[in-house]
N, C-alpha and C positions, 0 to 999 in steps of 0.2 A: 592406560588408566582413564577412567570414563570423568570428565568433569560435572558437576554437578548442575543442574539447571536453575539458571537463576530464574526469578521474576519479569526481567526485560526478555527470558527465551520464553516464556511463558505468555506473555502480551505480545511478543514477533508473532506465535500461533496463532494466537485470539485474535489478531486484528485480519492477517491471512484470511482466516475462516470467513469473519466478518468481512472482507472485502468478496470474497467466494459467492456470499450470501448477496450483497451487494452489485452482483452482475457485474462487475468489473474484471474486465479479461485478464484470466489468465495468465501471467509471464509478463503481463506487460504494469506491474508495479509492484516495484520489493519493498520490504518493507527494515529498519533498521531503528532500535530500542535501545536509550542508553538514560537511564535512571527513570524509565519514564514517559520520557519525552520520544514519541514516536516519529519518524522520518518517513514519507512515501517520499519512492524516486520511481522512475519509470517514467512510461508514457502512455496517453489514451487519447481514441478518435475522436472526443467531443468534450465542451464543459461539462454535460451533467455527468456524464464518468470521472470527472474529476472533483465534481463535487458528491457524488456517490463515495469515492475511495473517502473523502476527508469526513464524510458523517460518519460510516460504516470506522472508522477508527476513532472517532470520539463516542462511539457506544459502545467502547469495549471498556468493562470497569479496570481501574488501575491507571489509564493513559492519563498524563498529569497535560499533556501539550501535542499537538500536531504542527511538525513542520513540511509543509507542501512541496518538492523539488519534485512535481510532474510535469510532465510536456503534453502541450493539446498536437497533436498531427493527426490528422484528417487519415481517411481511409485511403486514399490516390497518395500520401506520402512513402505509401509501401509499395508502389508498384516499380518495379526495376525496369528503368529506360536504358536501352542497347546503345 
C-alpha cells in the first residue's frame, strides 16, 4: 500500500531541486522536513556552498524555518592518506 504524500515530501523535493539549481554538490546535503521546518545535514567544500544550500531552501514557498547541521570540509579532506 502506497502512503500518501504529504506536504514536508513535497518541500524534501522542492528544496532538493532548489539546492540542484543552487550548484551545491550533489550527495553531499540531504535534506529532512518535519511540519515545515526544513533540516540540511551533510557537508560542503566551502562557506558560500553552505550559504547557497541555506538560501536555495528558504526560496522554496512553504519552508516555515531552516535548521543548518552542514559541515564546511575543504576539498584535501577527501583525500585518503595510506
Amino acid at each position: 500500500m502506497k502512503r500518501a504524500l504529504s506536504n514536508d515530501d513535497a518541500l524534501q523535493r522542492a528544496v532538493l531541486l532548489e539546492l540542484n539549481a543552487a550548484d551545491v554538490p550533489a550527495g553531499r546535503a540531504a535534506v529532512a522536513v518535519d511540519a515545515g521546518v526544513v533540516t540540511l545535514l551533510g557537508y560542503v567544500e566551502h562557506a558560500g556552498q553552505k550559504q547557497a544550500a541555506e538560501s536555495a531552501a528558504l526560496r522554496v514557498e512553504g519552508v516555515k524555518a531552516v535548521v543548518i547541521a552542514i559541515e564546511i570540509r575543504g576539498v584535501d579532506s577527501e583525500i585518503q592518506h595510506d
